[in-house]
C-alpha positions in Angstrom: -9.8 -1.5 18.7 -10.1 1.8 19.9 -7.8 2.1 22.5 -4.8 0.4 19.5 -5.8 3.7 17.6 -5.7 5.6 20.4 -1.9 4.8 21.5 -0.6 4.5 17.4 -0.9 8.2 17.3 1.1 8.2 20.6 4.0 6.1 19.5 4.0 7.8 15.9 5.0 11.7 18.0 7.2 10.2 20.3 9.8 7.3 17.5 11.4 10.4 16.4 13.2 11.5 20.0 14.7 8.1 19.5 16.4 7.6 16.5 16.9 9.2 13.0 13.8 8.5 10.9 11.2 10.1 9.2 7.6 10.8 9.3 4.6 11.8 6.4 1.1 12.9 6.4 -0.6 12.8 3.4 -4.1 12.1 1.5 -6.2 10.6 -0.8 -8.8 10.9 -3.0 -10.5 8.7 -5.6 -13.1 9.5 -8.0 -15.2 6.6 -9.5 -17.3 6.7 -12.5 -21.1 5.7 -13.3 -22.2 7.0 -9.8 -20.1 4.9 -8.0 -19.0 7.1 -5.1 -15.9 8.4 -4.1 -13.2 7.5 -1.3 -11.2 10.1 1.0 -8.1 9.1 2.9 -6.2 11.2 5.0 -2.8 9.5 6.8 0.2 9.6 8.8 2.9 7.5 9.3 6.6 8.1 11.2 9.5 5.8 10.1 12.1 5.3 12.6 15.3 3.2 11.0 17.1 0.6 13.4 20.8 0.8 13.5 22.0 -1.3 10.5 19.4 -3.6 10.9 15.9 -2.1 9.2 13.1 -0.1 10.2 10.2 0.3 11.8 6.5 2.1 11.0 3.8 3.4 12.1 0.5 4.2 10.1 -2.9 5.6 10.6 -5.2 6.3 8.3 -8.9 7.5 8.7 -10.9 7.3 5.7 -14.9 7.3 4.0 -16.4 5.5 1.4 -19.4 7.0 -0.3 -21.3 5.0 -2.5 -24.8 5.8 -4.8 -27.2 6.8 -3.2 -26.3 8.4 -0.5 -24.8 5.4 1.3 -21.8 6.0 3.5 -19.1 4.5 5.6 -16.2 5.6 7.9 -13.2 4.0 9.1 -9.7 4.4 10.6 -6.9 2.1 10.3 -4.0 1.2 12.7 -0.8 -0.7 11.0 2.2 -1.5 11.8 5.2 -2.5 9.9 8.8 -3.6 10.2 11.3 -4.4 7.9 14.5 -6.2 9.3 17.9 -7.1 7.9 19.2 -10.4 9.0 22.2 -11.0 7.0 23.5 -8.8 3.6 21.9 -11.3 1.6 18.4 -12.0 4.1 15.9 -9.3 5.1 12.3 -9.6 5.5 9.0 -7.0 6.0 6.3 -8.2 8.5 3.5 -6.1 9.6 0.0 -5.8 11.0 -3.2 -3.7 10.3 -6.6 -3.8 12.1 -9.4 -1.4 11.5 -13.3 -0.8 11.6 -15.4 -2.9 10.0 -16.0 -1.2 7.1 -15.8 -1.3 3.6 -12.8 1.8 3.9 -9.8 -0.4 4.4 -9.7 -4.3 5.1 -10.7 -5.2 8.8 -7.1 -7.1 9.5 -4.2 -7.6 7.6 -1.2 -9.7 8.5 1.6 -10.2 5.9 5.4 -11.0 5.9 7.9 -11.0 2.4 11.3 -12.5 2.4 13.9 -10.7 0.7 17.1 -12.8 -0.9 19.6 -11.0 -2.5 20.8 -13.2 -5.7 23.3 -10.9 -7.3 24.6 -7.6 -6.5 21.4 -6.4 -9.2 18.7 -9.0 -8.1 16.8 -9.6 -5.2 13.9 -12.1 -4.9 11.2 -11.9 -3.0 8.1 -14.6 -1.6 5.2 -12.8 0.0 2.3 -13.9 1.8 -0.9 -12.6 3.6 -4.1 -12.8 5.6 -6.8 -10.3 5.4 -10.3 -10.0 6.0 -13.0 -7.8 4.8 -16.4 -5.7 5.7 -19.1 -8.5 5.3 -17.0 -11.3 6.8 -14.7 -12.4 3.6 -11.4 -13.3 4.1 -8.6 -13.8 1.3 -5.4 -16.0 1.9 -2.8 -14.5 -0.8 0.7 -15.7 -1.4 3.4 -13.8 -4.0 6.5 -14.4 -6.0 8.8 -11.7 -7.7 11.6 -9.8 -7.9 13.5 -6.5 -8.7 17.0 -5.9 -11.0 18.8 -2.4 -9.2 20.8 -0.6 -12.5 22.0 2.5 -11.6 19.6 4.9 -11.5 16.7 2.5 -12.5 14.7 0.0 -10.4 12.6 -3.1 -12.6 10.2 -4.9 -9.9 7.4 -7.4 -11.0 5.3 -9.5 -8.4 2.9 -11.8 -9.3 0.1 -12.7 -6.6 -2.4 -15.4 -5.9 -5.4 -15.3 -4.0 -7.9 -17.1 -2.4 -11.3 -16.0 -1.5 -13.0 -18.2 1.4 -16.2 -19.1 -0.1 -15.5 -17.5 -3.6 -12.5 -19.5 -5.6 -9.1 -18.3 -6.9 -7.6 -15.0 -8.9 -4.5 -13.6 -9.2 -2.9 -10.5 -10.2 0.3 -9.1 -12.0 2.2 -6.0 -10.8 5.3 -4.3 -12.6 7.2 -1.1 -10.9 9.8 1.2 -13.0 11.3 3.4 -10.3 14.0 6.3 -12.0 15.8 8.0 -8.8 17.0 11.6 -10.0 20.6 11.6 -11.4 21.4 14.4 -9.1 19.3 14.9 -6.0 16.9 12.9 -3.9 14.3 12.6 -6.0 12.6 9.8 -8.2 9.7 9.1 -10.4 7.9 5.7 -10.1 5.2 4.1 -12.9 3.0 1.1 -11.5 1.2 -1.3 -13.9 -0.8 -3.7 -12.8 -3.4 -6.1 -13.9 -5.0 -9.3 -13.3 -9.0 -11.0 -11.2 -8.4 -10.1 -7.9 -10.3 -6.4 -8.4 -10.7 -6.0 -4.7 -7.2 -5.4 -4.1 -8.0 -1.2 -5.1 -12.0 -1.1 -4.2 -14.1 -3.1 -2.0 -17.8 -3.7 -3.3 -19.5 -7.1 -3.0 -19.8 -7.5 -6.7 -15.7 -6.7 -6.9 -14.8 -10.0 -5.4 -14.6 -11.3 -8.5 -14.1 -9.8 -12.0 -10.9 -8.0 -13.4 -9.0 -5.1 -12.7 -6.9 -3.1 -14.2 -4.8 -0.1 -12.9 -1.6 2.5 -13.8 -0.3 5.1 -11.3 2.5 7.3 -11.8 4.3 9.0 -8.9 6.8 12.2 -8.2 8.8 12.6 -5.4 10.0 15.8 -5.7 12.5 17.3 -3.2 11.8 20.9 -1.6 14.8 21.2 0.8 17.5 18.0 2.3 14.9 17.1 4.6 11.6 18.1 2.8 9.7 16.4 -0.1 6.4 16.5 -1.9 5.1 13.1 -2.9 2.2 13.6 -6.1 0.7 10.4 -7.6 -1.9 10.0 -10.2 -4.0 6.3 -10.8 -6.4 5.5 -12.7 -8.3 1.8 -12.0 -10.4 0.2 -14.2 -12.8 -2.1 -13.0 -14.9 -5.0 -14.9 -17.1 -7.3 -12.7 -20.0 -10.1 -13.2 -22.4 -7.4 -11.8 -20.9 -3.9 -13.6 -17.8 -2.3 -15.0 -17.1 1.3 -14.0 -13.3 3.0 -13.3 -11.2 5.1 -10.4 -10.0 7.9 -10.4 -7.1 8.7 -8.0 -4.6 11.1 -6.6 -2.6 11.5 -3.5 -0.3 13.9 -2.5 1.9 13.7 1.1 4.2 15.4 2.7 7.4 13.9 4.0 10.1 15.0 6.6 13.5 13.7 7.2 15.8 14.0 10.2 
């Protein structure tokens, strides 16, 4: 584990002598009510695109979790992703993730989507993924969904399913409205989401099961051609067998283009 976050870093400095790409550091922060801690993120990730064909990234990510009571945890995250265009009609996205075990970000992650382009508009896509948690849980998930491309609006909804070894089913409902700026390079993007599977935003033993739900609204605002300033604000609520209480998030990155 150590020496993969060792060598991300490594890769991450040295993608963009290669090939035109991009990279972003950022972080976030996330307040939660009814003395329920906090959680700190801070990131980077470089983006290196593959000749007509996709893209390639590179994340990590070290983060805490503080919870009441003066109970703490650390982690950092390795993850890898890479999205791949197979014909103009077939792509797909497939990554990795690994990290400590800790209640910060899920211990590994494998997941895959296949994209099929229907229409010019409409693309459909069928997701799937492996993760597994601090205190030995793991949840099988699979996804269905799609997205209609106007002109300067993107409508995305994907609905998930997922299964908790040892715990039973929930599911969860996600719908994206992404406005790109009608001159410029910028865009502004609302998330809705809503649905049982509450440890998709928080991990907490009583959060396996319960619902959640969650907006988030998101600027990316353009300082030069190859500089922009990413701002989003969320806002989770959480209702479990155990407790209810609610996040609240923001993030802000910064993000370089060559």
């Amino acid at each position: 584990m150590r020496n993969t976050l060792f060598f991300l870093p490594c890769m991450i400095l040295t993608l963009p002598a290669y090939a035109a790409g991009e990279v972003s550091a950022g972080y976030e922060y996330t307040d939660y009510s009814s003395q329920y801690g906090k959680r700190n993120v801070a990131f980077i990730e470089a983006v290196n695109r593959l000749e007509n064909n996709g893209a390639v990234a590179l994340n990590v990510a070290h983060g805490k979790r503080e919870y009441n009571g003066g109970v703490s945890f650390e982690g950092t995250r390795g993850r890898g992703t890479l999205w791949y265009n197979w014909t103009p009609a077939i792509s797909t996205r497939s990554g990795l993730s690994v990290a400590d075990n800790s209640p910060v970000f899920a211990q590994r992650e494998v997941f895959g989507d296949i994209n099929v382009k229907v229409l010019k508009p409409v693309v459909l896509t069928l997701g799937g993924k492996h993760s597994e948690y601090y205190g030995n849980t793991e949840v099988n998930s699979w996804s269905v969904g799609g997205s209609v491309y106007t002109r300067s609006l993107i409508t995305s909804y994907r609905y998930s399913h997922y299964y908790t070894v040892g715990s039973g089913d929930s599911d969860s409902h996600l719908l994206s409205l992404k406005i790109k700026d009608f001159t410029g390079k910028g865009s502004t993007q609302l998330w809705i989401s809503t649905g049982t599977g509450a440890y998709v935003y928080d991990w907490m033993p009583g959060v396996q099961r319960g619902k959640l739900h969650s907006i988030s609204l998101k600027r990316n605002q353009p300082l030069t051609n190859d500089l922009a300033l990413g701002v989003l604000l969320g806002k989770q609520w959480y209702e479990t067998p155990l407790y209810s209480y609610s996040g609240l998030s923001g993030h802000v990155s910064l993000n370089i283009r060559w």
